[in-house]
C-alpha positions, 0 to 999 in steps of 0.5 A: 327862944327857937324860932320855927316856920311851919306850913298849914293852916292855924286851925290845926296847929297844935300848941299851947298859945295861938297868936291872932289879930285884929285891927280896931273897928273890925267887927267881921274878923277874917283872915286867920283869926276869922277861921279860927273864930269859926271853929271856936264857934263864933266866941271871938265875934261875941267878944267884939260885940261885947266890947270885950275885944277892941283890937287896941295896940298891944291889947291882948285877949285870952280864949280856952280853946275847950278841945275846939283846936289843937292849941290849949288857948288862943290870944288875939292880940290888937293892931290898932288902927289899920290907917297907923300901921307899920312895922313897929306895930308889928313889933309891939303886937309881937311883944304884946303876945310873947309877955302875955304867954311868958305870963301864962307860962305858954312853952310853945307859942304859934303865931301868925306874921302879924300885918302881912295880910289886910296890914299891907306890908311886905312879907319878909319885913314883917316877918323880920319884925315878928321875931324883932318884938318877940325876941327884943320883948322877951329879953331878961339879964340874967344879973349875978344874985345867987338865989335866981329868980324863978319868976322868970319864964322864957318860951321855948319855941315859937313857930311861924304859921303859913298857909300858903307853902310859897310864902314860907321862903319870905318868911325864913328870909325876914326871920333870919334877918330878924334873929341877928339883929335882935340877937345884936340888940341883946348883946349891947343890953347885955353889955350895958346892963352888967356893972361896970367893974365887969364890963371894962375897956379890956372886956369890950376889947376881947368882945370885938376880937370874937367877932367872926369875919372882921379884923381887930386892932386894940391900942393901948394907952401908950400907943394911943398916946405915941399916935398923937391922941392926947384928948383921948389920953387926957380923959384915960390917965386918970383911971388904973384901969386900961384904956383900949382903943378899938378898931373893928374893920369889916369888909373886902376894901378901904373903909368907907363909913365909919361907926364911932362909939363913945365908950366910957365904961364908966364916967365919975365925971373926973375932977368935976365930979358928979353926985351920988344920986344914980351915979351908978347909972354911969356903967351905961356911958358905953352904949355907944360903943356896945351898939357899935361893936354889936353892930359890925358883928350883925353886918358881918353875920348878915354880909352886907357889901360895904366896907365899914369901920367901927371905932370904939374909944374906950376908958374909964374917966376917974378922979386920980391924981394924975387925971386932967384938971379943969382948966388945963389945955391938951392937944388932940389928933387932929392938931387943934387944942382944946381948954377943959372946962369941965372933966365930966365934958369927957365924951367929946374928947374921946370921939374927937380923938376917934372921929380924926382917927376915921378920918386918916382911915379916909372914910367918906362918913362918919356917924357917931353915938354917944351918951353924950348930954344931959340935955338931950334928955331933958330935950327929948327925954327918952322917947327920941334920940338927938341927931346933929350934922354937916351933911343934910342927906346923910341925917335924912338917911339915917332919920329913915332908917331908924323910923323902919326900925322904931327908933326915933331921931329928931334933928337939933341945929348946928347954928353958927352962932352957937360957935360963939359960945365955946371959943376959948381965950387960950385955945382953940375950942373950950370942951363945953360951955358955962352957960348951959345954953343948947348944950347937945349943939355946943357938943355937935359942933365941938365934934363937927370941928374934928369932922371938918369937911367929911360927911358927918352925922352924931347921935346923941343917945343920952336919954334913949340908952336906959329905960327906967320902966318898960315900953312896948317892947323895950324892957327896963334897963338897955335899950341897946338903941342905935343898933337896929337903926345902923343895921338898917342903914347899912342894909340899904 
C-alpha cells in the first residue's frame, strides 16, 4: 500500500473511500467530518440522532456520497471516548478503516490524521500512528499454496489530507517514521510466521547480512564452542541443521545497549520432549530474534544516535543422539555451571550464553526477548508481555516505551527467595525448576545470574508472539510484538 500526503480540503478529494471521525457522545460533528457532513446534507448528524453512528472505537459506518463529493463513499469510523484517547486509539481507528475499504474493495483510500484535532495529540505522532494501524491492519502472509487466495484485496493507495499547507511537513516526518517501523514489524510477522524448515538459523543469518548500514558477524557452531559458549553448544548439537550465532553492530562507536533475542527456530523440546498438540506452533520460538534483527534494521533506516548490538543466538533444539540429556552439567561463557533438568528449558541456555557475550562487548544495557515460559501466558495470556529486571529505571523506560507504542508490559518480581528454588547440588544453578512455582521468575533470575551487575532487563514474550484470533490491528498469527517497543526506546 503507497502512502500519499496530499494538501486541500477533504471535501474535494476524489477517492473511492473517505476516512472521517467521531468521538462517542458527539452530536455536532465539526472539524472534517463536519464539512463533510455539510455537503452530505446533514446525513451524518441524522445518523447520529438515530443512534446509527455512535462513535464507538473502531466502530465504522458506510455512506454513498450519491455525487454530493468527489469520493464514492464515506466511512466515519469511531474513537470512542475523547477522555481514553491516545496514539493506540489512533492505531485501531486506522485499522478499523483500512479492513473496512479491503472489504468493500476500495483501491484508493484518503484519510484524515485521526486525533490531530479535537484528540489533542502531537501531529507527527499521530501521523506516525496513522500509517502504524494502517499498515500493521493491512498485513497478510502470503503462505506458499499454489491455488492463491483471491479473497484477499490489498489497497492501493492511501493519501493523507491536510488543509492546512503548513502542517504537511509534520505529517511526512510521522508518515516516514510510521513506514519503517511498520515495515520492520511486518518483516518479523514475515519471519515468524513462515515454517520453520524455511526459516532456519542460516536464513536468519543472510537476513542480518542484507541489513544496509550495520555490520554482521556469524559464528558458527565450532566457533562458538572454541569461544567458551557451551550452554549455547549444549542446546545446538542436537540438531543437523547449523547453528549461527549473530551479532549485528549498529552505529559509529562501542556499543553501548544490547538487544538479545532468543532465536530457536524451532524447539522439539529435545529429550524432554514436548506433545504433539500445536507443536507446530514452535516455528515461533524465534520471535525474539526476528524482533530484534527487524529491529537493528529500522534504527539503522531511521539513524538513530546510538551505538546498539543485536545479538541473535540461534539454532534448533532437536532430540538427536548427541543432543544434551536431563541431568547432564555443562558450562557456559561466563564461567558459571549449569545442571539441566529439563531440554526444553533451552531458551535460557542460549541467552545466557549471549547475555555474557554482550557483556565482554562492555554494553551498559542489556534487554533481551524471548518466547521464554509458558507460564507467562497462563500469567498475562496475550494481552501483555512479562518484563523482569536488576535496574528499576531501565524496566520503567521500557514499560513507557512499549504504552507509546501499544504494547503492553507488566512488572513480574525477582525475589530473592525464588533463588532457592533453582540451587543445584552439583552446579551452580539448575535451568529451571521441578516445582512449577513462578516459573517466568525462576527463568528472569537464571538470566539476571549472566547479567551480574550490568544494567539488565528480560521480556518474556511467550504469550504476546502469536495471536490465534485477530485484535484491533494485530491479525492472526505474528504479532511481531517488541519491535515497536525498542524502536521507540531507542528513539528517545
Amino acid at each position: 500500500m503507497k502512502i500519499l500526503v496530499k494538501s486541500g480540503s477533504v471535501s474535494k478529494f476524489k477517492c473511492d473511500l473517505l476516512a472521517i471521525n467521531l468521538f462517542s457522545g458527539v452530536k455536532s460533528p465539526g472539524g472534517a467530518t463536519g464539512v463533510v457532513d455539510k455537503s452530505l446534507h446533514g446525513a451524518i448528524s441524522a445518523l447520529i440522532k438515530s443512534g446509527e453512528i455512535t462513535g464507538k472505537l473502531g466502530e465504522v459506518n458506510l455512506i454513498h456520497t450519491q455525487g454530493k463529493l468527489p469520493a464514492t463513499q464515506v466511512i466515519v469510523v469511531g474513537l470512542g471516548e475523547s477522555k481514553d484517547f491516545d496514539l493506540d486509539r489512533v492505531r485501531i481507528a486506522a485499522s478499523a478503516v483500512i479492513r473496512e475499504a479491503k472489504r468493500i474493495k476500495a483501491k484508493k483510500v484518503a484519510t484524515i490524521v485521526h486525533g490531530a484535532g479535537l484528540g489533542g495529540l502531537e501531529l507527527p505522532a499521530a501521523a506516525q500512528a496513522l500509517v502504524e494501524g494502517s499498515l500493521l491492519g493491512a498485513y497478510h502472509f502470503p503462505g506458499y499454496a499454489k491455488e492463491k487466495d483471491d479473497s484477499f484485496f490489498q489497497v492501493q493507495d492511501l493519501s493523507v489530507i491536510e488543509l492546512a499547507p503548513a502542517k504537511i511537513k509534520a505529517i511526512v516526518s510521522g508518515l516516514k517514521v510510521g513506514e519503517i517501523i511498520s515495515q520492520a514489524v511486518n518483516n518479523a510477522r514475515d519471519l515468524i510466521n513462515a515454517p520453520a524448515n524455511v526459516v532456519t538459523p542460516t536464513y536468519l543469518a543472510n537476513q542480518a547480512k542484507k541489513i544496509a548500514g550495520v555490520e554482521v558477524q556469524v559464528l558458527g557452531l565450532a566457533e562458538a564452542k572454541k569461544l567458551g559458549m557451551d550452554a549455547y553448544y549444549s542446546v545446538s548439537k542436537g540438531s543437523k541443521e547449523p547453528a549461527k550465532f549473530i551479532a549485528i553492530k549498529y552505529g559509529q562507536g562501542k556499543p553501548e545497549i544490547a538487544l538479545v533475542g532468543k532465536g530457536i527456530t524451532f524447539d522439539s523440546g529435545g529429550i524432554s520432549i514436548k506433545p504433539a498438540n500445536k507443536m507446530w506452533q514452535m516455528k515461533t520460538d524465534m520471535s525474539g530474534a526476528a524482533a530484534v534483527l527487524e529491529t537493528m534494521r529500522a534504527i539503522a533506516k531511521l539513524g538513530i544516535r546510538k551505538n546498539v548490538v543485536g545479538l541473535l543466538p540461534c539454532t534448533e533444539n532437536m532430540p538427536a543422539g548427541d543432543a544434551q540429556k536431563p541431568g547432564d552439567v555443562v558450562g557456559s561463557l561466563s564461567g558459571k555451571t549449569i545442571e539441566i533438568l529439563s531440554t526444553d528449558a533451552e531458551g535460557r541456555m542460549v541467552l545466557a550464553d549471549a547475555i555474557t557475550y554482550a557483556k565482554k562487548l562492555g554494553v551498559k544495557q542489556i534487554i533481551d526477548v524471548a518466547t521464554l515460559t509458558g507460564a507467562c501466558v497462563i500469567a498475562l495470556g496475550d494481552v501483555a508481555s512479562g518484563i523482569m529486571g536488576n535496574d528499576q529505571p531501565l524496566v520503567e523506560l521500557l514499560i513507557s516505551a512499549g504504552k507509546r507504542s501499544g504494547e503492553k508490559l507488566w512488572q513480574l518480581p525477582l525475589f530473592d527467595e525464588y533463588k532457592e528454588y533453582s540451587k543445584s547440588d552439583i552446579a551452580d544453578i539448575k535451568n529451571c525448576t521441578e516445582q512449577g512455582k513462578a516459573s517466568t521468575s525462576i527463568g528472569g533470575l537464571f538470566l539476571q545470574l549472566f547479567a551480574e551487575d550490568t544494567k539488565w532487563a528480560h521480556i518474556d514474550i511467550a504469550g504476546t508472539a502469536y495471536l490465534d484470533s485477530e485484535r484491533g490491528y494485530l491479525v492472526k498469527g505474528a504479532t511481531g510484538v517488541m519491535v515497536r517497543t525498542f524502536i521507540e526506546y531507542l528513539r528517545s
